[in-house]
C-alpha positions as CSV (number, residue, x, y, z in Angstrom):
1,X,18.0,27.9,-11.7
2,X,17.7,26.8,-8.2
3,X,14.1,25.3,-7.0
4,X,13.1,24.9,-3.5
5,X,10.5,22.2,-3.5
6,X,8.0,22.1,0.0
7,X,6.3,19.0,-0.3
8,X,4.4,17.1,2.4
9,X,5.8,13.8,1.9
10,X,9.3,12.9,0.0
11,X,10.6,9.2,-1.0
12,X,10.8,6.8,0.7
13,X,8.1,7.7,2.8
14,X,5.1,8.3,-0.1
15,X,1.4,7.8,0.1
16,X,1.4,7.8,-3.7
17,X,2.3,7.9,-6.9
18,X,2.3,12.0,-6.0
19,X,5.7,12.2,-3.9
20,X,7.6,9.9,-5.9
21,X,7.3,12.4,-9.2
22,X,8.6,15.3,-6.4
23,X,12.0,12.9,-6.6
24,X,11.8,12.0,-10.2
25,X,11.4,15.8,-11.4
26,X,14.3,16.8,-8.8
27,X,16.1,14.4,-9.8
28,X,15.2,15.3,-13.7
29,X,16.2,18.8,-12.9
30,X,19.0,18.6,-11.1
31,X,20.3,16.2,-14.1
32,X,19.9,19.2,-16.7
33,X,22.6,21.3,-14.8
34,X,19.6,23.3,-12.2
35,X,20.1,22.9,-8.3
36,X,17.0,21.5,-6.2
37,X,16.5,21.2,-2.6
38,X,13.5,19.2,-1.0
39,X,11.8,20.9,2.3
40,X,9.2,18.1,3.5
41,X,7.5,16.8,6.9
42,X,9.3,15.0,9.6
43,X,7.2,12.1,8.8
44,X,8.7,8.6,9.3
45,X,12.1,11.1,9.9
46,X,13.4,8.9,12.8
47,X,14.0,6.0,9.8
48,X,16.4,8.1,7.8
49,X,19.7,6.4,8.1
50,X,21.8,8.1,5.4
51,X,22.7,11.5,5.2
52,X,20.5,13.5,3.0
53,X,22.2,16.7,1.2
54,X,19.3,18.0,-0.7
55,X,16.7,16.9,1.8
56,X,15.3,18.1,4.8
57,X,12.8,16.7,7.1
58,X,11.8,19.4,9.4
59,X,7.7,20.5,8.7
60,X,5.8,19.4,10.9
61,X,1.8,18.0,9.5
62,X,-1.1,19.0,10.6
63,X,-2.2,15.4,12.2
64,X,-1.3,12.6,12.3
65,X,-1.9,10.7,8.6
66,X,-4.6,7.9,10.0
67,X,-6.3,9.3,13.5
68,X,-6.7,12.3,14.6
69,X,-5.8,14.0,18.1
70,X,-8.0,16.8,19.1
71,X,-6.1,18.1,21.8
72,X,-3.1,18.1,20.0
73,X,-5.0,21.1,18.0
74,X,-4.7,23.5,20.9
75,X,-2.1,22.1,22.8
76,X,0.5,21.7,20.1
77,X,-0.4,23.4,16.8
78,X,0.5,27.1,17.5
79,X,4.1,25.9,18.6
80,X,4.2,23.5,15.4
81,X,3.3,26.5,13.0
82,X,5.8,28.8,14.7
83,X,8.0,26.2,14.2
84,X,7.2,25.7,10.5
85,X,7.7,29.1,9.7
86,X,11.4,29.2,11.1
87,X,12.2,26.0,9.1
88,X,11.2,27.6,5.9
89,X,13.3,31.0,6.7
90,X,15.9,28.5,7.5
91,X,15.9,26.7,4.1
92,X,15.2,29.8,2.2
93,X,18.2,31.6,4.2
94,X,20.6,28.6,3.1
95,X,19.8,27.7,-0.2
96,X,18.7,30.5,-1.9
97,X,16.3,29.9,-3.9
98,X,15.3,31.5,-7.3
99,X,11.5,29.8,-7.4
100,X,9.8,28.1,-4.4
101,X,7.7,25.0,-6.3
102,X,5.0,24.0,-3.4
103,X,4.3,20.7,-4.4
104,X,2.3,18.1,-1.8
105,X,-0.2,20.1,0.3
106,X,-2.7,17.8,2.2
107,X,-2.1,17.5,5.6
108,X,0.4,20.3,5.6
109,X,-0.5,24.2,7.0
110,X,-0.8,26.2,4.3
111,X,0.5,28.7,6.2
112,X,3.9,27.4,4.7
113,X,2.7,28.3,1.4
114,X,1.3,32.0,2.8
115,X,4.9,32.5,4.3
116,X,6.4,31.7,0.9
117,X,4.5,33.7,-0.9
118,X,5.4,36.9,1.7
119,X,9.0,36.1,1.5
120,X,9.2,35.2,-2.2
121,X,6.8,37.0,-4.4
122,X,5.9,36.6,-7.6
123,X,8.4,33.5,-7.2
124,X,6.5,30.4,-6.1
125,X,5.0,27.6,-8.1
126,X,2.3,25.0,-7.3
127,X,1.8,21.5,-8.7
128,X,-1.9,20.7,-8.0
129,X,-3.0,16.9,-8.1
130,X,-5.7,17.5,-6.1
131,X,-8.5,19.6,-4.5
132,X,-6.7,20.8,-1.3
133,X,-7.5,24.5,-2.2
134,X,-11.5,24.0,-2.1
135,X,-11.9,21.0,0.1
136,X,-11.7,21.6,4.1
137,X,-7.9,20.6,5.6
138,X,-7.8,18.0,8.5
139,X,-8.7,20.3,11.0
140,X,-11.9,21.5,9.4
141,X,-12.8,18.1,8.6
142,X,-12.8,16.8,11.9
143,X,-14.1,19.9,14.3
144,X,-16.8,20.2,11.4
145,X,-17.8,16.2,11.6
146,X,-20.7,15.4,13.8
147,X,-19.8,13.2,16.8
148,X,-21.5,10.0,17.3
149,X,-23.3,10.2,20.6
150,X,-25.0,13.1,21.5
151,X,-23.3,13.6,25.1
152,X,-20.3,13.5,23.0
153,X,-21.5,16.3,21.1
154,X,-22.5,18.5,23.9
155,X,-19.5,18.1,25.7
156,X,-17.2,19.1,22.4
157,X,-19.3,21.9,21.5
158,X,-17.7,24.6,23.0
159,X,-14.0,23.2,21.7
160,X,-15.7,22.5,18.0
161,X,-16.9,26.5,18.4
162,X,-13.3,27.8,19.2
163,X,-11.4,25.5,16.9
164,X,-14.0,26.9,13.6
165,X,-13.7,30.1,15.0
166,X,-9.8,29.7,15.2
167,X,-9.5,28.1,11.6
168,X,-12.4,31.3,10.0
169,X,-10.0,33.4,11.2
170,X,-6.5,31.9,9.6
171,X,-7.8,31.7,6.6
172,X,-8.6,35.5,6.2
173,X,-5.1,36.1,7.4
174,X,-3.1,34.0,5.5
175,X,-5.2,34.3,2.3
176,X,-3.0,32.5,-0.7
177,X,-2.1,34.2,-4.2
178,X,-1.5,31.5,-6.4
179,X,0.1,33.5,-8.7
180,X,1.2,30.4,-10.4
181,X,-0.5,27.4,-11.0
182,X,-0.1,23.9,-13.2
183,X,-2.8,21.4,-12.6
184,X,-2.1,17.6,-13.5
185,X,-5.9,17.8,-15.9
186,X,-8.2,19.7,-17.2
187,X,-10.8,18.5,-15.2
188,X,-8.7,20.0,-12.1
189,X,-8.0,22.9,-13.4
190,X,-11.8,23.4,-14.7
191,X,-13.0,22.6,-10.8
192,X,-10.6,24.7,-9.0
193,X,-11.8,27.3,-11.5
194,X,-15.0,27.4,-11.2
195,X,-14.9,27.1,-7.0
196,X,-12.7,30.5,-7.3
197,X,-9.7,28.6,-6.0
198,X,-7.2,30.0,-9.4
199,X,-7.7,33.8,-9.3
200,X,-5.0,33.8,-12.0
201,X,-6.0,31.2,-14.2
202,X,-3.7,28.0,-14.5
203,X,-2.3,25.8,-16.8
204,X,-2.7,21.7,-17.7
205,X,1.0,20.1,-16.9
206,X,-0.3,16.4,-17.3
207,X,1.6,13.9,-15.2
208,X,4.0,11.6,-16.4
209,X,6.1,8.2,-15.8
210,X,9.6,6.7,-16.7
211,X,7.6,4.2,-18.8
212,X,11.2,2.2,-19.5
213,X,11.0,-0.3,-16.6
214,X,7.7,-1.1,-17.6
215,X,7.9,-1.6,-21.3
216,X,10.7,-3.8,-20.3
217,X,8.8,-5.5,-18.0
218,X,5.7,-6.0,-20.4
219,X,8.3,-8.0,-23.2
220,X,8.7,-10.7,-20.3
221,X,5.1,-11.4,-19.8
222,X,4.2,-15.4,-19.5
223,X,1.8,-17.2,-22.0
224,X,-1.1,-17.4,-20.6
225,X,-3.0,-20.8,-20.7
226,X,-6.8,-19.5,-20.8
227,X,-6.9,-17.6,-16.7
228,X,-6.9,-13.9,-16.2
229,X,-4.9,-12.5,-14.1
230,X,-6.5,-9.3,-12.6
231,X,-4.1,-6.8,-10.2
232,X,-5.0,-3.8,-8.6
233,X,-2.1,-1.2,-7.5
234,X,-2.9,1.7,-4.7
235,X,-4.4,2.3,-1.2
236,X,-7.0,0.0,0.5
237,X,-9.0,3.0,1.0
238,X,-12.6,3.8,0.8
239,X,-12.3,6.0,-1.9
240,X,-10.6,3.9,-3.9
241,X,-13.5,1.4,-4.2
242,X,-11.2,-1.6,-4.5
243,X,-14.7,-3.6,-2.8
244,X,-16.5,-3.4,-5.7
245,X,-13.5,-5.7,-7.2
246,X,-13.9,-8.2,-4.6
247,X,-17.9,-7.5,-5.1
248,X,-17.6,-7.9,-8.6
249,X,-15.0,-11.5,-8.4
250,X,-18.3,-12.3,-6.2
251,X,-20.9,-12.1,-8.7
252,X,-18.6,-14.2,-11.4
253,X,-18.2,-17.0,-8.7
254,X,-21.9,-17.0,-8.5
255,X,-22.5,-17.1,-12.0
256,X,-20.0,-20.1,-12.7
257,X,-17.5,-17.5,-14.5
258,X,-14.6,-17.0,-11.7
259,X,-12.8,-20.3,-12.8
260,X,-9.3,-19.1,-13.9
261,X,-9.6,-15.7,-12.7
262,X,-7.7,-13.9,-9.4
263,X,-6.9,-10.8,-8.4
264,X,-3.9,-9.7,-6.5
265,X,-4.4,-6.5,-4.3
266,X,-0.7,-4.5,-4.1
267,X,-0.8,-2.0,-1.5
268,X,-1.9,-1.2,2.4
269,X,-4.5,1.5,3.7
270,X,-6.4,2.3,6.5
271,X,-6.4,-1.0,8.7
272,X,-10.3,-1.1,9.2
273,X,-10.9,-0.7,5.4
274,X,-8.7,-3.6,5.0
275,X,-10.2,-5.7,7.4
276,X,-13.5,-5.4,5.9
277,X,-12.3,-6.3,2.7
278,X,-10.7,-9.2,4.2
279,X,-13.8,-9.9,5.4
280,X,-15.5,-9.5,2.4
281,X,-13.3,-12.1,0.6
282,X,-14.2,-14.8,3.3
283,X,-18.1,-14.5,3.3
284,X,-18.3,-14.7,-0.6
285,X,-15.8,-17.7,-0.3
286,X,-12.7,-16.1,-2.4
287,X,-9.9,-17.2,-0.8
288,X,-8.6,-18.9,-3.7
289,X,-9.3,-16.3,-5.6
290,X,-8.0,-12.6,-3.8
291,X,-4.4,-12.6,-2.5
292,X,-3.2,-9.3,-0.4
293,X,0.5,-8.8,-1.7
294,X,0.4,-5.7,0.7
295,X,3.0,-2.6,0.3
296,X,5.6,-3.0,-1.8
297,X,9.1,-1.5,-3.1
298,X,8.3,0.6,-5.8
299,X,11.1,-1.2,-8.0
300,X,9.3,-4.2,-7.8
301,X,6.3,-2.9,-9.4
302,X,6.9,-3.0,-13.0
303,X,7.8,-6.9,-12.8
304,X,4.7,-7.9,-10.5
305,X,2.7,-6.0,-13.2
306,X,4.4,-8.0,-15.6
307,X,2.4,-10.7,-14.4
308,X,-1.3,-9.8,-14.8
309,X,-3.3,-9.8,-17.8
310,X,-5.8,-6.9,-16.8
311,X,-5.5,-3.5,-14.3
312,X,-8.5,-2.5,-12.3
313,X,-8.8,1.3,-11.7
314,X,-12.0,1.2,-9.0
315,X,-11.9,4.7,-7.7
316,X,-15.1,6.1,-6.4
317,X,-14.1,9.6,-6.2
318,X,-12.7,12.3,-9.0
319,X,-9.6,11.2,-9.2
320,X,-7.4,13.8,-10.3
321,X,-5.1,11.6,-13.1
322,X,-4.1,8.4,-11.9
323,X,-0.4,7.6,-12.3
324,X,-1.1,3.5,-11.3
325,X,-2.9,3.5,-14.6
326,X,0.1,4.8,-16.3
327,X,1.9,2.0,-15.2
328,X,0.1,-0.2,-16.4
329,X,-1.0,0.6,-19.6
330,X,3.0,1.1,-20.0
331,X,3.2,-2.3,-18.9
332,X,1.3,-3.7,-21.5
333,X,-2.4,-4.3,-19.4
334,X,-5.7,-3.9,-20.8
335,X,-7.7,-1.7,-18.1
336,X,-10.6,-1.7,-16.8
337,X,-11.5,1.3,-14.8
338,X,-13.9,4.0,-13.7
339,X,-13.9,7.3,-16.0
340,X,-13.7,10.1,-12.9
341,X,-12.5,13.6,-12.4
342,X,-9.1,13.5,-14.9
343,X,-9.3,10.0,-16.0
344,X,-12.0,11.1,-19.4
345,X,-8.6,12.3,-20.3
346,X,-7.0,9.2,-20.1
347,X,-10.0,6.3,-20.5
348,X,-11.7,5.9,-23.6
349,X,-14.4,3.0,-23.5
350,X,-13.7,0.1,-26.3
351,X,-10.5,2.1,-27.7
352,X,-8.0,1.9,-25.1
353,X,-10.0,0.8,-22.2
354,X,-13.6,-0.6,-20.6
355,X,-15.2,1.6,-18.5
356,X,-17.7,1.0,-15.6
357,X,-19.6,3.8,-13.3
358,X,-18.0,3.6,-9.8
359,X,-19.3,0.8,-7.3
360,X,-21.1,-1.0,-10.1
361,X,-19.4,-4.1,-9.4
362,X,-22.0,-6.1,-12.1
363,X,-20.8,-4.0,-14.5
364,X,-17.2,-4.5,-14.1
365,X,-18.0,-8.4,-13.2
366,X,-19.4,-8.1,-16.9
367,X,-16.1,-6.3,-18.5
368,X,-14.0,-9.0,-16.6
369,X,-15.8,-11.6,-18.3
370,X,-15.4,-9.6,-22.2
371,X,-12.0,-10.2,-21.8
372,X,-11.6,-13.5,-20.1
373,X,-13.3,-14.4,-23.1
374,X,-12.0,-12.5,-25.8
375,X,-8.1,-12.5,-25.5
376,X,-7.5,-10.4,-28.6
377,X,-9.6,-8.2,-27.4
378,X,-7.5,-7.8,-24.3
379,X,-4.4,-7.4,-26.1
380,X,-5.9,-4.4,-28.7
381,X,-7.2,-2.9,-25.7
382,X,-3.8,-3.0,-24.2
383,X,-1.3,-1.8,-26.8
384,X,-3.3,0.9,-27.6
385,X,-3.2,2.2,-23.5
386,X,0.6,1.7,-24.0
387,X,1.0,3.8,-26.7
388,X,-0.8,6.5,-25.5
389,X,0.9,6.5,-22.5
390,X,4.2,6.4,-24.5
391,X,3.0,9.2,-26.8
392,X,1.2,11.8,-23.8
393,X,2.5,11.2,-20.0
394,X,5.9,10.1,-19.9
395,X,8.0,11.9,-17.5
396,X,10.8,13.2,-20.0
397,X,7.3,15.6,-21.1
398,X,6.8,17.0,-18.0
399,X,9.7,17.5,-17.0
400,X,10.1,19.7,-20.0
401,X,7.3,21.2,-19.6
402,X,7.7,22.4,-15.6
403,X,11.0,23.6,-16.7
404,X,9.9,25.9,-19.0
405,X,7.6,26.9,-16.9
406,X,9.7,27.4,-13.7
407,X,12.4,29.4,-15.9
408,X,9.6,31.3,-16.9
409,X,8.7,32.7,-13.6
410,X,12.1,33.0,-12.7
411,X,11.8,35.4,-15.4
């Protein structure tokens, strides 16, 4: 079998946890005798120093990941698209392809998708680990956004008019089939459903993780000697509410509790998000408490895990299924995190996890304190969120799983 994946970022240039299972189910694949080819964005391209045989870096995104350009929409875009189109005629052309898996979407045209679809019917696949098909794209987002000042407003008006008009028209075009579909939850696959995204139906492929660095990892953990090590893992983004951690680290240091504790924030975002938080840890007088690690190889991961007591999962949106808790309940954590979107499949409140309501930073301040307090607690919590990792979302189970289901279209 030979799979074509399109995905809109490919390792080492990831956002998430998303990208790097496009290399680890490749990889898988390719491994069990099938031949796979990666057709991703040019993003970061200019870095690539080695030669690449099964990848190629020639799609071009819609914007650019952090601002975007409005000009660029007329100016640039219908060349980009044309441009898009030839390098997926290209890679089908030379590889040859028996499916086409689409597999990252946000930020990329889905054009590329319609264009699969027309050139390989009945023969393309899509992993969905988020909410792309119901939610507007980058364009939409921003020409449907209100500007700030008013003269601002009136003089875009006539370029926001074009632009909506421009995208209304696209989409009943290049309409998508989605013939096939495997969602990473239920609760994705339920709210694509409902919306009228999966004409077809779907299935539930849950994702998974090599959990074998981490269990490693978690048989080298330190004694501790009564503090509590907190770590968060991810994006400094809005979404991901990683200030109601600091907010929360804040209400224990004014209740006489955060003696002992810190938290250790691994990962980088959007640079004004980050600043606030920065700023957050100054005015509630946590320096000794917060430490940015910032981004970090992912190979490093499992041993800096290694090292905290407790994960915090602080998302304030519906989270599809977090791999980062994965990870961490494979590394032997006890979790504390936020029950949304695909994490009720995951999170269950006093069996192997606590759970809090997004942004309510008292309430988490108060699960921080149960297990500061209560170290067996903390461990029960923690082997049972290993072995259910171990048991439902490693990666040897998906990959079986998306086989079967690839040779299965293949037919």
């Amino acid at each position: 079998m030979r799979v074509l994946f399109i995905s809109n970022f490919y390792p080492p240039y990831v956002l998430g946890g998303w990208e790097q299972n496009c290399q680890e189910i490749a990889t898988h694949l390719t491994r069990r005798g099938h031949g796979c080819h990666i057709l991703t964005s040019d993003y970061n391209a200019i870095a690539v120093t080695t030669r690449e045989e099964d990848v190629t870096r020639a799609l071009y995104l819609q914007a650019d990941i952090r601002y975007y350009r409005p000009l660029d929409f007329f100016l640039r875009r219908p060349q980009q698209e044309q441009a898009n189109q030839r390098a997926l005629r290209r890679a089908l052309d030379l590889f040859r392809p028996d499916v086409v898996f689409i597999w990252g979407m946000w930020n990329l045209s889905t054009q590329v998708a319609y264009w699969a679809e027309q050139w390989m019917p009945g023969k393309v696949a899509y992993a969905i680990a988020n909410y792309w098909l119901i939610e507007p794209d980058v364009h939409a987002a921003y020409w449907q956004g209100r500007a700030r000042r008013p003269w601002i407003a009136a003089l875009m008006a006539p370029a926001r008019w074009l632009a909506l008009r421009t995208l209304a028209k696209e989409r009943a075009t290049y309409p998508l089939a989605l013939e096939h579909a495997a969602c990473v939850s239920e609760y994705v696959r339920r709210k694509l459903t409902e919306a009228g995204a999966l004409l077809h139906g779907g299935r539930v492929i849950y994702n998974g993780i090599d959990p074998r660095a981490f269990v490693v990892a978690a048989e080298r953990r330190p004694q501790r000697d009564g503090s509590l090590h907190l770590i968060y893992t991810g994006g400094l983004l809005t979404h991901k509410g990683v200030h109601t951690a600091i907010e929360a680290l804040g209400l224990l240091r004014r209740g006489g509790e955060v003696e002992g504790v810190s938290l250790t924030l691994v990962g980088d975002g959007h640079p004004d998000y980050e600043t606030f938080l920065r700023q957050r840890v100054t005015e509630l007088g946590l320096e000794q408490q917060v430490f940015f690690l910032g981004r970090v190889p992912r190979e490093k991961i499992p041993d800096i895990l290694a090292e905290a007591d407790v994960f915090l999962f602080t998302s304030v949106w519906e989270e599809p299924i977090a791999r980062s808790v994965m990870e961490a309940m494979a590394a032997g954590l006890a979790v504390i995190g936020t029950a949304v979107g695909g994490q009720r499949e995951m999170l269950e409140d006093g069996v192997n996890a606590l759970v809090f309501a997004p942004e309510d930073s008292a309430k988490l301040a108060d699960c921080i304190v149960q297990l500061k307090h209560e170290p067996d607690r903390r461990v029960a919590l923690a082997r049972a969120g290993q072995r259910m990792v171990l048991e439902r979302f490693s990666l040897e189970h998906m990959v079986d799983e998306m086989e079967a289901w690839l040779q299965e279209i293949v037919g």
